[in-house]
DORODO-745881 format. One line per field, with one value per residue (C-alpha): residue number from 1; x, y, z; residue in one letter. Coordinates in nm, 2 decimals. Example, Ala and Ser with C-alpha at 12.3 -4.5 7.8 and 13.67 -1.06 7.14 Angstrom:
% DORODO-745881
k: [1:2]
xx: [1.23:1.37]
yy: [-0.45:-0.11]
zz: [0.78:0.71]
r: [A:S]
END
This chain:
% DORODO-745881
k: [1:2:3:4:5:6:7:8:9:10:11:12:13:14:15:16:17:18:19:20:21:22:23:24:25:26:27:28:29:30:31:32:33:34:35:36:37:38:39:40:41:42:43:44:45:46:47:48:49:50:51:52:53:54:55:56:57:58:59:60:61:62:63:64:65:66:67:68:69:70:71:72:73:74:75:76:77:78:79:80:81:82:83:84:85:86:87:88:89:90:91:92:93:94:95:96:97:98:99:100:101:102:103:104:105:106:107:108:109:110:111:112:113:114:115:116:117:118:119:120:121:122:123:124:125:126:127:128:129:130:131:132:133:134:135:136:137:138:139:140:141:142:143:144:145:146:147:148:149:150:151:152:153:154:155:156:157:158:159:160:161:162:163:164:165:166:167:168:169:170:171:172:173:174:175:176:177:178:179:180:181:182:183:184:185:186:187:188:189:190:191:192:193:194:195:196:197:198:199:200:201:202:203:204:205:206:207:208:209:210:211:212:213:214:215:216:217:218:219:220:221:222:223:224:225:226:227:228:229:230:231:232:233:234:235:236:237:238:239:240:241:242:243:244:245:246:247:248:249:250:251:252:253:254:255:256:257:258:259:260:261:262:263:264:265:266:267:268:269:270:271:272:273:274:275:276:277:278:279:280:281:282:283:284]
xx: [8.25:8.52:8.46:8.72:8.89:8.80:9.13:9.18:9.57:9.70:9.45:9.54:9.92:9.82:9.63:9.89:10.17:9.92:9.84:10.21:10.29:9.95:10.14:10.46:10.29:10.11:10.46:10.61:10.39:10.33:10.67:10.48:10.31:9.90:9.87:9.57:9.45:9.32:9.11:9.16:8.96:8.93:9.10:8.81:9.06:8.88:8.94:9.28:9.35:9.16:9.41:9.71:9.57:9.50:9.82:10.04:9.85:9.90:10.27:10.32:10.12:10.34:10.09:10.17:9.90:9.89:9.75:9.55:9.43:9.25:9.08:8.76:8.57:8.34:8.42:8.81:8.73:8.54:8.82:9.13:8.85:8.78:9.16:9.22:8.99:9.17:9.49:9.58:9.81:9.58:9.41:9.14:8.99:8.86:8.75:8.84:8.52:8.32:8.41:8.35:8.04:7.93:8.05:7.78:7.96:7.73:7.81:8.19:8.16:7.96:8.23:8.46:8.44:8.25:8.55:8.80:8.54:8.75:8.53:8.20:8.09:7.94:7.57:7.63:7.83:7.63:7.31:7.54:7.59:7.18:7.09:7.41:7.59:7.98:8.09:8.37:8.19:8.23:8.54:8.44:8.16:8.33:8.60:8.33:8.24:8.63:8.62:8.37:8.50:8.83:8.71:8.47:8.16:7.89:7.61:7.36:7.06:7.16:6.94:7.18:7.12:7.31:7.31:7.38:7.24:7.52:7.59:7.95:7.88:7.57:7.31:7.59:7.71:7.32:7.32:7.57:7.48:7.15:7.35:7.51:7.18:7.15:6.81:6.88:6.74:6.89:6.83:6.88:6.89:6.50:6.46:6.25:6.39:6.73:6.84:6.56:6.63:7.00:6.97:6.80:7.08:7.29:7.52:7.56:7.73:7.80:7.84:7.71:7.99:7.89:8.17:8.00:7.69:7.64:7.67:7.70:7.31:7.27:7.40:7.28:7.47:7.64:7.65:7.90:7.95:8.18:8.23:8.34:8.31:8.67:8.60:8.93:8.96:9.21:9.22:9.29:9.07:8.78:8.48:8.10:8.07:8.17:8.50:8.24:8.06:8.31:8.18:7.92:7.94:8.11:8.31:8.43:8.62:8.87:8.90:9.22:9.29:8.96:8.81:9.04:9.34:9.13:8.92:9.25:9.30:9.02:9.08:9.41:9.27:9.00:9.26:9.46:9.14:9.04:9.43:9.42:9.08:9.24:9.52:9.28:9.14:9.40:9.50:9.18]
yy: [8.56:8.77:8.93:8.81:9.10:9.22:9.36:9.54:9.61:9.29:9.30:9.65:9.49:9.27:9.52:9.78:9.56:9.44:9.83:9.91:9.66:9.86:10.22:10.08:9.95:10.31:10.49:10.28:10.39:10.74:10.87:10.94:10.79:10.81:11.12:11.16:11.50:11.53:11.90:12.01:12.25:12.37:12.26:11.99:11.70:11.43:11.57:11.58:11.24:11.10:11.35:11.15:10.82:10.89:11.04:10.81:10.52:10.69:10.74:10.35:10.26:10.39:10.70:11.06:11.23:11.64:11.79:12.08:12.36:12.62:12.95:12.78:13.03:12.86:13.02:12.92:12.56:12.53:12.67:12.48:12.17:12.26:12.30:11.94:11.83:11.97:11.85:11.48:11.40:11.41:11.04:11.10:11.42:11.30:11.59:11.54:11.57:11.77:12.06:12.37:12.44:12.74:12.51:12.29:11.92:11.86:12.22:12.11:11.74:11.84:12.01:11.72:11.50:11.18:11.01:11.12:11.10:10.82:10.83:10.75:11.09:11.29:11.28:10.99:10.77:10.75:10.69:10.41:10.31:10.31:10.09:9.85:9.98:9.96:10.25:10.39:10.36:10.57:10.44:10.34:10.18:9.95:9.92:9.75:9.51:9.47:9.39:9.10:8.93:8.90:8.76:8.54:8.64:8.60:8.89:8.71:8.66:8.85:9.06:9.39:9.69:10.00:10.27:10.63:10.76:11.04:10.94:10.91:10.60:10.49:10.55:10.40:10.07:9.96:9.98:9.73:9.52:9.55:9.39:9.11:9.00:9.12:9.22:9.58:9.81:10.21:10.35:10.70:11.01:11.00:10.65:10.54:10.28:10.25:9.96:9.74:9.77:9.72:9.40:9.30:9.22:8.93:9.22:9.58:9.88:10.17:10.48:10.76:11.00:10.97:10.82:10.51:10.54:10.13:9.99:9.67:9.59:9.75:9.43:9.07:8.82:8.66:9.00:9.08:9.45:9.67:9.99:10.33:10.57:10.78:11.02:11.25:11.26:11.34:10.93:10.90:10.82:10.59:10.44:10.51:10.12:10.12:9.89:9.65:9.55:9.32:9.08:9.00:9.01:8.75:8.99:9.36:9.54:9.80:10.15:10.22:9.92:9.80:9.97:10.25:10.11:9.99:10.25:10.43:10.11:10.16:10.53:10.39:10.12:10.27:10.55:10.35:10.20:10.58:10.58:10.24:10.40:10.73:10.52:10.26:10.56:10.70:10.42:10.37]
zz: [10.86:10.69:10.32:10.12:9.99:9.62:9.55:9.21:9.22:9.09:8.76:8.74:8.73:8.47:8.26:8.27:8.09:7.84:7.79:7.76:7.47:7.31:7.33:7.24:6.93:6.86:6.98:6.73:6.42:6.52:6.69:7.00:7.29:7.28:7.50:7.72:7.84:8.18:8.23:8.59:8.79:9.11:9.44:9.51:9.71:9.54:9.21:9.27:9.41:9.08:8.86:9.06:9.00:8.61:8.60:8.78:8.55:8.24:8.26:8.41:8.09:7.82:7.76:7.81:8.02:7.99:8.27:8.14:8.42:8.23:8.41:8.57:8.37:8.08:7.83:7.87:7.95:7.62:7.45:7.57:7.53:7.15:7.13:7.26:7.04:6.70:6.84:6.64:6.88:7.20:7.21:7.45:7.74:8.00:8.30:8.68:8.89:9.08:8.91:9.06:9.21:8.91:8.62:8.49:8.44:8.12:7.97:8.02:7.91:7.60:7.45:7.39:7.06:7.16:6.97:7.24:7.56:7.72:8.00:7.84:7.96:7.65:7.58:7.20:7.41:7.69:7.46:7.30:7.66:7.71:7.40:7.49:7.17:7.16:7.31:7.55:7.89:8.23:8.38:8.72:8.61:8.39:8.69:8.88:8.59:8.52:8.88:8.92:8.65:8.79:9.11:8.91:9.09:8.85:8.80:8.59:8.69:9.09:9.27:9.25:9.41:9.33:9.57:9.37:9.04:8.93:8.57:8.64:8.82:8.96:8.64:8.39:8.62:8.63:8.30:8.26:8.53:8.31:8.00:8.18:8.30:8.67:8.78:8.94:9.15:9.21:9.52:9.59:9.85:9.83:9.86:10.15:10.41:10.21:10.46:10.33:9.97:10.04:10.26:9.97:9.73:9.65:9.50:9.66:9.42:9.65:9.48:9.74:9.78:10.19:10.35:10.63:10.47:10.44:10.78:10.90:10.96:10.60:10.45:10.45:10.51:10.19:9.99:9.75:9.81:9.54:9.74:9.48:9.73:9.73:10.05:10.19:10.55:10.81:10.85:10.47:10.20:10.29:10.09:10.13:10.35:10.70:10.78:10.99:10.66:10.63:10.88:10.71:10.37:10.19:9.95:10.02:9.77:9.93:9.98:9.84:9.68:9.51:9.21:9.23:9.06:8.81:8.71:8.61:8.37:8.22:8.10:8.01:7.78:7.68:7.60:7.35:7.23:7.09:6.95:6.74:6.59:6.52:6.33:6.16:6.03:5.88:5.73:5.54]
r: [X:X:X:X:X:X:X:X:X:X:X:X:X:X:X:X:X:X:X:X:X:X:X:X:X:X:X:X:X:X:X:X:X:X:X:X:X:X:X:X:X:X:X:X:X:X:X:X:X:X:X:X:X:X:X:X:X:X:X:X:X:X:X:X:X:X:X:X:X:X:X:X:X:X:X:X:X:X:X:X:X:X:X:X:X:X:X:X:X:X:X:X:X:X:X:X:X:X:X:X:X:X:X:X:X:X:X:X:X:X:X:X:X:X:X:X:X:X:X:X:X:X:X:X:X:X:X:X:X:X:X:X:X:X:X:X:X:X:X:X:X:X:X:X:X:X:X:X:X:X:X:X:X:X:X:X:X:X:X:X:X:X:X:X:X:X:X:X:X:X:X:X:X:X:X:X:X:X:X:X:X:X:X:X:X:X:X:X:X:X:X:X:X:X:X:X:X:X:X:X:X:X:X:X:X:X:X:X:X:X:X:X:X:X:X:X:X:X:X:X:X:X:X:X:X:X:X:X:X:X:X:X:X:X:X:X:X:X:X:X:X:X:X:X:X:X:X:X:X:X:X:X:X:X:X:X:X:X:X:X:X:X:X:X:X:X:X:X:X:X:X:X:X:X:X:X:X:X:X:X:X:X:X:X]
END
């Protein structure tokens, strides 16, 4: 058997010129493109290939992204945040992550207005998130969801596992597995026997941060696995599932190439979806 390929560039493709007409619309009634501010801290390599990929998204999108690299000091982030947040022309914040290792994430993330947290990561939108309330959502989560549909692989009523519960990724994508009907299980760094939980599913999220951590003999035969893992190495970037899961399961999504691409598109849309709001409400 080999996975058929869950690619996510070419629905990427087709989002991004749907998302373009959207800012030219916005540029058209404000004078500007819908800017979207990307906080940057530290020297963390994955950090800074997720700042290119926002970037490099933003600017094919008709938006304006503005790279914002404050002192990692606290007291500076918050301020350049709470400035971001007063500013009507900035759209939507979203932070790069990890963050240095003496920054708290939520300290950071709890500073920006929940009605510019393009990446579903303040405390109200993900409690929107939890009780399946319209909200913006974390962007590789809804990357993985974006991605399924595209390949038409249906989740309801699957066994999926997800394996990672950071609440950039792991926590909010069973959520919305959750929603569309999957029954789900989260395993974690303390879970016992991790291979037996992850042969079990008909649908395998990887969201480790380990780079090889699902092996081949992790993985029964017929599994749809979505792999998010973006791990920096003198090779390149590779993903948390070894290259020999692909001869088993039945669908593999890349590393680059799978939910990457998209989960740029979805700050993007979810981006212009903050800017139509911010003009609906002025128009009211």
């Amino acid at each position: 058997m080999s996975a058929r390929p869950l690619e996510g560039r070419s629905t990427a493709a087709q989002l991004r010129t749907e998302a373009r007409e959207r800012a030219d619309r916005i540029a058209d009634r404000t004078g500007h493109r819908p800017r979207l501010a990307i906080v940057h801290l530290g020297a963390d390599e994955a950090a800074a290939v997720y700042l290119r990929s926002v970037s490099r998204a933003a600017e094919r999108s008709g938006l304006e992204p503005v790279v914002v690299s404050p002192a990692p000091e606290l007291a500076t982030v918050t301020d350049r945040i709470a400035a971001l947040n007063r500013d009507a022309q900035i759209a939507g914040i979203v932070v790069t992550q990890p963050l240095p290792g003496h920054l708290d994430p939520r300290a950071v993330v709890a500073r920006i207005d929940p009605a510019k947290d393009v990446d579903g990561a303040t405390a109200v939108n993900a409690g929107h998130l939890a009780r399946s309330e319209p909200s913006p959502v974390p962007a590789t989560a809804l990357a993985v969801m974006r991605l399924l549909e595209a390949h038409e692989l249906p989740v309801a009523g699957r066994r999926a596992v997800v394996v990672g519960r950071s609440s950039v990724i792991g926590r909010p994508v069973a959520l919305l597995l959750l929603a569309a009907d999957a029954t789900v299980t989260v395993c974690h760094s303390r879970t016992r026997e991790l291979a037996a939980e992850t042969r079990r599913a008909e649908l395998l999220v990887v969201a480790a941060g380990s780079a090889g951590l699902i092996t081949e003999e992790m993985v029964a035969p017929g599994t749809v696995v979505v792999d998010c893992g973006i791990n920096p190495t003198a090779n390149g970037v590779v993903g948390d599932v070894a290259r020999e899961v692909a001869g088993v399961a039945a669908a593999l999504s890349p590393v680059p190439g799978g939910v990457g691409p998209l989960t740029a598109m979805m700050l993007v849309s979810q981006t212009l979806d903050a800017a139509e709001r911010q003009l609906d409400t002025l128009d009211t």
